[in-house]
N, CA, C and O of each residue as an XYZ file, in Angstrom:
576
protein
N      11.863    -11.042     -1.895
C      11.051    -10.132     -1.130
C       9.687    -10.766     -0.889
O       9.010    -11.416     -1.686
N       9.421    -10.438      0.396
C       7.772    -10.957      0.647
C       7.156    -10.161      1.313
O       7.571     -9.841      2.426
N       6.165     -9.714      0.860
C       5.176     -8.759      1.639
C       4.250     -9.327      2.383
O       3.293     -9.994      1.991
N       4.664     -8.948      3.893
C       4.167     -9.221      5.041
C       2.733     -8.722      5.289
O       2.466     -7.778      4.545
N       1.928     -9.006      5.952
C       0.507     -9.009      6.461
C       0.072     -7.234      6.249
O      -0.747     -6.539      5.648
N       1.598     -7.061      7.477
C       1.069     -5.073      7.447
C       0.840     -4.911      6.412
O      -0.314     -4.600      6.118
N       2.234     -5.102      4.991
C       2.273     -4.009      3.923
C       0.376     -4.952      3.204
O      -0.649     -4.273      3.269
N       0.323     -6.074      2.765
C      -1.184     -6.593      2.608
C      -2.242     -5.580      2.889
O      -2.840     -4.844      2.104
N      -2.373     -5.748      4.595
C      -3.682     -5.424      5.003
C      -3.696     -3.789      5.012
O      -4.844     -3.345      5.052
N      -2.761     -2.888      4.987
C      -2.792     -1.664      4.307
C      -2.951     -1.309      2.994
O      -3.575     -0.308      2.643
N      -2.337     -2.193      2.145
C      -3.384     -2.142      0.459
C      -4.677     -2.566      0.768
O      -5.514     -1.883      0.178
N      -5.103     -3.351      1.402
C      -6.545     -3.867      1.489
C      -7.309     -2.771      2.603
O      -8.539     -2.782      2.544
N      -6.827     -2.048      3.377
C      -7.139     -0.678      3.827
C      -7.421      0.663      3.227
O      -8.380      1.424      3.360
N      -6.290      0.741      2.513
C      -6.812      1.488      1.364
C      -7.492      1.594      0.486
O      -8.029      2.545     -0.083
N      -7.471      0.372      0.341
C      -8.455      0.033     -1.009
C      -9.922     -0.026     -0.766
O     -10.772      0.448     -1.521
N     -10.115     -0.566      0.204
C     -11.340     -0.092      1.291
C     -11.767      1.144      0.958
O     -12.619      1.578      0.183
N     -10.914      1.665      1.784
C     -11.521      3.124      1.846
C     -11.736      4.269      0.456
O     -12.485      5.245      0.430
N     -11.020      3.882     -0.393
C     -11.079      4.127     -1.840
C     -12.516      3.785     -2.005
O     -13.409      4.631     -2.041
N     -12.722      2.296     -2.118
C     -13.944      2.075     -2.366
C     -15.480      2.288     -2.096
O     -16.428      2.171     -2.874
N     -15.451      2.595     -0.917
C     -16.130      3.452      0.272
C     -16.138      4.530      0.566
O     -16.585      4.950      1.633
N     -15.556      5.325     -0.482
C     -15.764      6.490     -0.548
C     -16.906      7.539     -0.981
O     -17.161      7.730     -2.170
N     -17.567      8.195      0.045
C     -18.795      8.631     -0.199
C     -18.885     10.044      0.406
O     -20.008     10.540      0.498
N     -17.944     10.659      0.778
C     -17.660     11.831      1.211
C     -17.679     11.640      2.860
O     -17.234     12.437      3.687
N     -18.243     10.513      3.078
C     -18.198     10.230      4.930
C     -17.168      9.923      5.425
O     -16.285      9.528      4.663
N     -16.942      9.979      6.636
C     -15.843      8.873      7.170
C     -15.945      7.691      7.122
O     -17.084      7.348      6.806
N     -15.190      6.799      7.312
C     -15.515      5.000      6.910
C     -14.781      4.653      8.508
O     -13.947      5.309      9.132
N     -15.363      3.554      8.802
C     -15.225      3.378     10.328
C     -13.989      1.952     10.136
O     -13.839      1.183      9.187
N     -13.337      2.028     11.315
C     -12.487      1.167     10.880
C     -13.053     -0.330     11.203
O     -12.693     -1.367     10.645
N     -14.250     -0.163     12.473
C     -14.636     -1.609     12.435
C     -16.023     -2.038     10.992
O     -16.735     -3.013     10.753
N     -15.853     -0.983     10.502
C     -16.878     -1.237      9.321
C     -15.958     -2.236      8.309
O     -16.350     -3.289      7.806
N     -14.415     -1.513      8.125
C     -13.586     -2.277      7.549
C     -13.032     -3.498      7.895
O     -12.472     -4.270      7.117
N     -13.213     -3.662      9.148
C     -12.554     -4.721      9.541
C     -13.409     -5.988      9.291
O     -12.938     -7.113      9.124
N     -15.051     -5.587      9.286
C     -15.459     -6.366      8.885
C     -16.086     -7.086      7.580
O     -16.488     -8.233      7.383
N     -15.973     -5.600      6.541
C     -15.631     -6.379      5.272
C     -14.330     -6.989      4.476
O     -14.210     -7.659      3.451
N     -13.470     -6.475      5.375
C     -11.820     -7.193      5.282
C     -11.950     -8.738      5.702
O     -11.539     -9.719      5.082
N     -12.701     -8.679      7.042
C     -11.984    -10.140      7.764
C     -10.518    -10.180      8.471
O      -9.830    -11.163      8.744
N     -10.244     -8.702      8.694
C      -9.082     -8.110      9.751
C      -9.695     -7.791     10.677
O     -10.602     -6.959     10.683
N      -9.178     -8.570     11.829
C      -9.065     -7.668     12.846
C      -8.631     -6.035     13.302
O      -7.625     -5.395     12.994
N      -9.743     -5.670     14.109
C      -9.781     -3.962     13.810
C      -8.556     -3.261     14.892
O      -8.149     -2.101     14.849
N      -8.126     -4.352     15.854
C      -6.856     -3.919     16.317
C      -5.996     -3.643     15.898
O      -5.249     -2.710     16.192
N      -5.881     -4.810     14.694
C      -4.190     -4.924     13.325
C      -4.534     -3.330     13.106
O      -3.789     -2.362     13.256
N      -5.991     -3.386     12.676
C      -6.011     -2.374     11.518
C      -5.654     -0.819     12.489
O      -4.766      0.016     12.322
N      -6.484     -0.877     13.258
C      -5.631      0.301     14.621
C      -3.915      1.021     14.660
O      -3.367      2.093     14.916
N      -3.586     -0.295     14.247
C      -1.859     -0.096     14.378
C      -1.200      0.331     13.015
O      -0.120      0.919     12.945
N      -2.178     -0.127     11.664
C      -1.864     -0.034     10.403
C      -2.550      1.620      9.947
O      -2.036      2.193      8.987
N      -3.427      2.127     10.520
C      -3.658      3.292      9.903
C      -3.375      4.159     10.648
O      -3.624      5.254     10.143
N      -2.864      4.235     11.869
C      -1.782      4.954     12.189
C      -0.614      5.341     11.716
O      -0.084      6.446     11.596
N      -0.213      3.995     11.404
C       0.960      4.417     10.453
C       0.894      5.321      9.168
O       1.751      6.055      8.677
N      -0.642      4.985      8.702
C      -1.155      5.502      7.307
C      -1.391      7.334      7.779
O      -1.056      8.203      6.974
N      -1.852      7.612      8.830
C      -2.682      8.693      9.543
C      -0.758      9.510     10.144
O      -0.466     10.694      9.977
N      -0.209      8.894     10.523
C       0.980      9.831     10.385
C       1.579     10.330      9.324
O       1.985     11.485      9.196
N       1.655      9.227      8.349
C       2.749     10.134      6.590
C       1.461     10.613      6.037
O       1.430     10.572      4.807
N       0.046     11.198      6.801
C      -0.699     11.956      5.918
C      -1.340     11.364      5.381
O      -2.365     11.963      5.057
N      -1.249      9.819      4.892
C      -2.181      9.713      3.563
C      -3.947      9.508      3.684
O      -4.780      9.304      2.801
N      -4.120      9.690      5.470
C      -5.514      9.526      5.547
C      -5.962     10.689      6.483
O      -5.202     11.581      6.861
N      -6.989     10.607      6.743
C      -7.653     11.633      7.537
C      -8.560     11.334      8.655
O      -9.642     10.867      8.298
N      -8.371     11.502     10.041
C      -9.135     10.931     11.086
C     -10.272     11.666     11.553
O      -9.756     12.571     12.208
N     -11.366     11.795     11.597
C     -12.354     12.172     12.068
C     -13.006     11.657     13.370
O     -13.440     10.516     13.529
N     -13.014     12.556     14.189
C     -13.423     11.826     15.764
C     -15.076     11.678     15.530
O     -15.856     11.889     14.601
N     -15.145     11.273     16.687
C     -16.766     11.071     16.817
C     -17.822      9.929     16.425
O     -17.725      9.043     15.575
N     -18.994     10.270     17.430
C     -19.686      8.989     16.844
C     -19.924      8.636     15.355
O     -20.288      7.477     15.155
N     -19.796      9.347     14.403
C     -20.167      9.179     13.030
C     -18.428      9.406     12.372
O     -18.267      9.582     11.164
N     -17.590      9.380     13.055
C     -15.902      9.411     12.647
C     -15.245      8.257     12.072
O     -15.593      7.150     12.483
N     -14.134      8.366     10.971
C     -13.824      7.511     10.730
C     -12.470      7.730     10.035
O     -11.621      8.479     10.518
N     -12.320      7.160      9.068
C     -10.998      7.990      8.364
C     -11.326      7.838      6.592
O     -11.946      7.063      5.865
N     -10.593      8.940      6.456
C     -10.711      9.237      4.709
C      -9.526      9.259      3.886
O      -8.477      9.282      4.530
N      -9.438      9.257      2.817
C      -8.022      9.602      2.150
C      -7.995     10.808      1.978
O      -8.965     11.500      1.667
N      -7.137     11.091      2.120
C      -6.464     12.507      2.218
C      -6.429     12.926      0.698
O      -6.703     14.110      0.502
N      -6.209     12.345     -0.146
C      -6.135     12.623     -1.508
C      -7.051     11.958     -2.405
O      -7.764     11.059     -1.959
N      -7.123     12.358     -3.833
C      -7.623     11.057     -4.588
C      -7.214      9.786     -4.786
O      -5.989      9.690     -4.718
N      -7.891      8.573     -5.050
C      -7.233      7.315     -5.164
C      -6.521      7.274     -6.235
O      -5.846      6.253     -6.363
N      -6.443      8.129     -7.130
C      -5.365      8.052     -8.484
C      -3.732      8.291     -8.554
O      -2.898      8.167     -9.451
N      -3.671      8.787     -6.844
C      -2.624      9.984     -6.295
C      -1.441      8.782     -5.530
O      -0.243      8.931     -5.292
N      -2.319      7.635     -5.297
C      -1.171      6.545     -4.501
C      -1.125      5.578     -5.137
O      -2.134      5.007     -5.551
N       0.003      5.210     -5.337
C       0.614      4.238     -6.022
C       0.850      3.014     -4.811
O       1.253      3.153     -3.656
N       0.462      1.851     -5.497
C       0.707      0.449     -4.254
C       2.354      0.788     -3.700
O       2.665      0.887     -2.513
N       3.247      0.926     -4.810
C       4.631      1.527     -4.039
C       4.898      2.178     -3.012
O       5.800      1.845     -2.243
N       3.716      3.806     -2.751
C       3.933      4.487     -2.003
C       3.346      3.567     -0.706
O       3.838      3.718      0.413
N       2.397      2.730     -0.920
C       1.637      2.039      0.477
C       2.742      0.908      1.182
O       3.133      0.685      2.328
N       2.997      0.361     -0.115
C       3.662     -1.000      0.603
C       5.625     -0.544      1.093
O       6.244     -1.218      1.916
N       6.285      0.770      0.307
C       7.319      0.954      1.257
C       7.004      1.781      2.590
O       7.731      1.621      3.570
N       5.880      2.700      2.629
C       5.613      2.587      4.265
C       5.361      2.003      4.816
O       5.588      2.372      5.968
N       4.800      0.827      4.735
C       4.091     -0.151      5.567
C       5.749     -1.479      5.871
O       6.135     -2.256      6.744
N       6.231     -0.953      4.399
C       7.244     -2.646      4.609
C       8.815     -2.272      4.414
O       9.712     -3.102      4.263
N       8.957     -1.006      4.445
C      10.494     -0.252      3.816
C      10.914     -0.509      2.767
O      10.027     -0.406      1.920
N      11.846     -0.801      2.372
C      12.549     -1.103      0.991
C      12.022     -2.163      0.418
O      11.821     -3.093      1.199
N      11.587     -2.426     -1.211
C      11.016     -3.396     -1.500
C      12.045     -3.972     -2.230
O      11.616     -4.799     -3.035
N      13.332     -3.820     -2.238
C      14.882     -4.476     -3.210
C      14.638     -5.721     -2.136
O      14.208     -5.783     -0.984
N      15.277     -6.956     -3.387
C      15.491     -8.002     -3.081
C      16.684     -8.283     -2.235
O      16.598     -9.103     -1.321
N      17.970     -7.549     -2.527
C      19.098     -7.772     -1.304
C      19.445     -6.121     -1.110
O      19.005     -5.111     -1.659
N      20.197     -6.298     -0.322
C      20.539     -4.716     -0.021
C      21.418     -3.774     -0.770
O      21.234     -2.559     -0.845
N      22.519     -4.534     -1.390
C      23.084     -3.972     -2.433
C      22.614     -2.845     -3.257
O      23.191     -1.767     -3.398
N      20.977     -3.393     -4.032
C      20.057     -2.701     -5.127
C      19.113     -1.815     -4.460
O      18.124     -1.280     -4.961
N      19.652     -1.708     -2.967
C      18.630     -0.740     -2.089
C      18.771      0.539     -2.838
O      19.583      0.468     -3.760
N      17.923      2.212     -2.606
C      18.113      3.150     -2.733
C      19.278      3.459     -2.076
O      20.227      3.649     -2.837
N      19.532      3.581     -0.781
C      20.652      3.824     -0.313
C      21.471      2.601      0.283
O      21.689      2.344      1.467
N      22.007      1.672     -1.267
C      22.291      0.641     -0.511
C      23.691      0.834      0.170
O      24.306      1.884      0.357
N      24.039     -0.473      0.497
C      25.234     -1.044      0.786
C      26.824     -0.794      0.331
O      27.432     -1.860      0.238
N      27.409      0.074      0.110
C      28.940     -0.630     -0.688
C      29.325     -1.687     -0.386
O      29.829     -1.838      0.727
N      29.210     -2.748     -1.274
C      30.032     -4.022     -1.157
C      31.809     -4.039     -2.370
O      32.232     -3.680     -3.469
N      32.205     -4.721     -1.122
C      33.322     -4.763     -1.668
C      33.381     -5.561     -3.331
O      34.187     -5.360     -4.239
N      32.596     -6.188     -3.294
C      32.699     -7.100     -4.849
C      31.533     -6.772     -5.676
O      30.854     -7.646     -6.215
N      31.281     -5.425     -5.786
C      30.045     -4.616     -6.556
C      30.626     -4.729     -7.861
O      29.977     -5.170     -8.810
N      32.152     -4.246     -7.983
C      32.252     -4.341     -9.608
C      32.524     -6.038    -10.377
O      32.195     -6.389    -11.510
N      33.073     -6.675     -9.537
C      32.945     -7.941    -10.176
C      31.645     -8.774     -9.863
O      31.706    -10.001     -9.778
N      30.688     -8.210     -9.726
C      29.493     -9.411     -8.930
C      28.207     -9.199    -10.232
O      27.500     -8.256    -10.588
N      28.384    -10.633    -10.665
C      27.086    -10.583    -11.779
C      25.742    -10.768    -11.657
O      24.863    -10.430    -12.451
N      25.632    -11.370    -10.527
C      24.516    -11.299     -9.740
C      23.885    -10.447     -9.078
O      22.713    -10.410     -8.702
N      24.942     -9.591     -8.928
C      24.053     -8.141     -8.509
C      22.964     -6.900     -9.853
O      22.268     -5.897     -9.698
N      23.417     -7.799    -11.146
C      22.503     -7.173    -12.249
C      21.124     -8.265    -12.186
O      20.006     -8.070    -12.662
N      21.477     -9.099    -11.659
C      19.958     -9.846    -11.386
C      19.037     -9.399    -11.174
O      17.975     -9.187    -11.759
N      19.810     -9.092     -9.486
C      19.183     -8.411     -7.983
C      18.767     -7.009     -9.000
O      17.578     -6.811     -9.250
N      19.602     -6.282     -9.428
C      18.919     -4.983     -9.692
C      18.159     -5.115    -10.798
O      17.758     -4.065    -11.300
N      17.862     -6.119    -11.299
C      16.758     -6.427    -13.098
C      15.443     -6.564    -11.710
O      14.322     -6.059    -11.777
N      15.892     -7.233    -10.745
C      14.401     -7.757    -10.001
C      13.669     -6.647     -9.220
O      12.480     -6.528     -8.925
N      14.756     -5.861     -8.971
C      14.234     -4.712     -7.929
C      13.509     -3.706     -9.221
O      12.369     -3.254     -9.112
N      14.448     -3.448    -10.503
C      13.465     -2.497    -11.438
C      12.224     -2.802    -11.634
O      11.316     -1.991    -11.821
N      12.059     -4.942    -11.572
C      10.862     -4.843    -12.347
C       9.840     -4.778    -11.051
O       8.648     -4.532    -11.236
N      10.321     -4.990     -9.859
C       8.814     -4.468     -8.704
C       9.228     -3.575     -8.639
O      10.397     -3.947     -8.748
N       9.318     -2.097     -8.494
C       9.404     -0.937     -8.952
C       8.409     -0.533     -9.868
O       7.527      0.312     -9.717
N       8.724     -1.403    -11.047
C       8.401     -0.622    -12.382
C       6.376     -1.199    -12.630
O       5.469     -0.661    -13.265
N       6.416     -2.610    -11.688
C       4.939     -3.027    -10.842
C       4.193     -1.882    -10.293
O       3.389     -1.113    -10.820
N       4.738     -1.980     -8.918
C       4.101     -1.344     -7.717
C       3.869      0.289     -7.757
O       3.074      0.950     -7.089
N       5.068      0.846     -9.019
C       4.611      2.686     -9.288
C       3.608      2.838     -9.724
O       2.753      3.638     -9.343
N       3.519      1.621    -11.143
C       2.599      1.963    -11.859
C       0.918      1.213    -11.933
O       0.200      0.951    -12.898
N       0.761      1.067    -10.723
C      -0.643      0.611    -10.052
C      -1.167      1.478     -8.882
O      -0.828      1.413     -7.700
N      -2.048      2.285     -9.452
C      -2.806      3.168     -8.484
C      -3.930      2.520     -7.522
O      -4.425      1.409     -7.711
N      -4.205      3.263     -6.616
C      -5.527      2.840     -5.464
C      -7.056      2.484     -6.337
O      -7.843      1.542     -6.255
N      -7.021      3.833     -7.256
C      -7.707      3.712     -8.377
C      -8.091      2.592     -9.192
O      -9.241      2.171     -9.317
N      -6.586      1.928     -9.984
C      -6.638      0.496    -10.644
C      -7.045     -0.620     -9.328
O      -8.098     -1.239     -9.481
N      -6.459     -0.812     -8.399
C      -7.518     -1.556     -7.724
C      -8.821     -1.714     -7.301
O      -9.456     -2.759     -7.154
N      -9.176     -0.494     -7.108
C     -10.836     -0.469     -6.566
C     -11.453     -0.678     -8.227
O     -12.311     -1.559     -8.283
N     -11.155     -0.032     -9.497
C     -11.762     -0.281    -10.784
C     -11.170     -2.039    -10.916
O     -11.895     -2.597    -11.740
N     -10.666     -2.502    -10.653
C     -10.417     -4.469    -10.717
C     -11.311     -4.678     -9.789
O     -12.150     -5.515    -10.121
N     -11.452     -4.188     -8.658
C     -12.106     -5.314     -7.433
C     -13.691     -5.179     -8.148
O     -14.439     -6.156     -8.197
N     -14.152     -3.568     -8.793
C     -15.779     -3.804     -9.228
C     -15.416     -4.590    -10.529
O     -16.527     -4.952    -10.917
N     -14.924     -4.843    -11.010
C     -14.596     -5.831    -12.739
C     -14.934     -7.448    -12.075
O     -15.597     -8.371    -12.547
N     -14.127     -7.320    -10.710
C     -14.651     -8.767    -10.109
C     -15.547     -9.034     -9.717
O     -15.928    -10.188     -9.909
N     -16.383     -8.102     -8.945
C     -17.847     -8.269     -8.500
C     -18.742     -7.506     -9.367
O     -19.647     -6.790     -8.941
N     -18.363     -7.743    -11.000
C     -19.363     -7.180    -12.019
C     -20.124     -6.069    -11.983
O     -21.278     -5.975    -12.400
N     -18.971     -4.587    -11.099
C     -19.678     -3.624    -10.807
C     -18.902     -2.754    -11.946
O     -17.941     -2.140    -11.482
N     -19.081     -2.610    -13.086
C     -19.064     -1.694    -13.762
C     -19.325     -0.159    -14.028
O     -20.388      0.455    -14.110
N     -18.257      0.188    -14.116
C     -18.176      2.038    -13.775
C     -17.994      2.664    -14.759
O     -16.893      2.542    -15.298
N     -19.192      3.733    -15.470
C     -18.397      4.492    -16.824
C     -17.984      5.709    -16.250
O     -17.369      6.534    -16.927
């Protein structure tokens, strides 16, 4: 599995806006330019975010978008299978995978499903939260 630019620059969208959170709206070319994304990508990426709800659009000259919830509430899982669909390594170990004909003799398919538990058992348990509290640990911004 490889996570493509979208599912990326939507954790780094979010995480943004997590971080920038000040009860205002956050503008998307504000983000784009402490990202280093282009604010078109990002146009197409929080749409996607702004349809399943998880943000909030505010028009106007002072408009921008917010999270809809707290940052403790999304898990990188919930960001990166909207942004990228299924995060299983073959399709077999999908949620609704595949029947393959050689499921009961195939030993390699306990691989595939050891690999899919352990990004799973990653991506649930890392909130918007744990990133924005790492990114100030990196720029020595300490939060009690």
């Amino acid at each position: 599995m490889k996570i493509s630019t979208k599912g990326r620059y939507a954790l780094r969208l979010m995480t943004d806006l997590a971080a920038n959170n000040t009860g205002l709206p956050v503008s998307l070319k504000d983000v784009a330019k402490r990202q280093g994304i282009s604010d078109k990508y990002l146009e197409q990426i929080i749409s996607v975010l702004n349809k399943a709800g998880y943000v909030n659009s505010v028009r106007g000259a002072q408009g921008g978008y917010q999270l809809r919830r707290d940052a403790k509430e999304y898990t990188v899982g919930m960001i990166l299978r909207l942004t990228e669909g299924s995060l299983a390594p073959v399709a077999c170990v999908e949620e609704d995978g595949i029947n393959c004909d050689k499921a009961d003799a195939c030993v390699t398919s306990i691989v595939y499903r050891k690999i899919n538990d352990a990004i799973n058992s990653v991506v649930d348990n890392i909130t918007l939260q744990d990133l924005v509290d790492w990114q100030n640990e990196k720029n020595g911004q300490y939060v009690i």
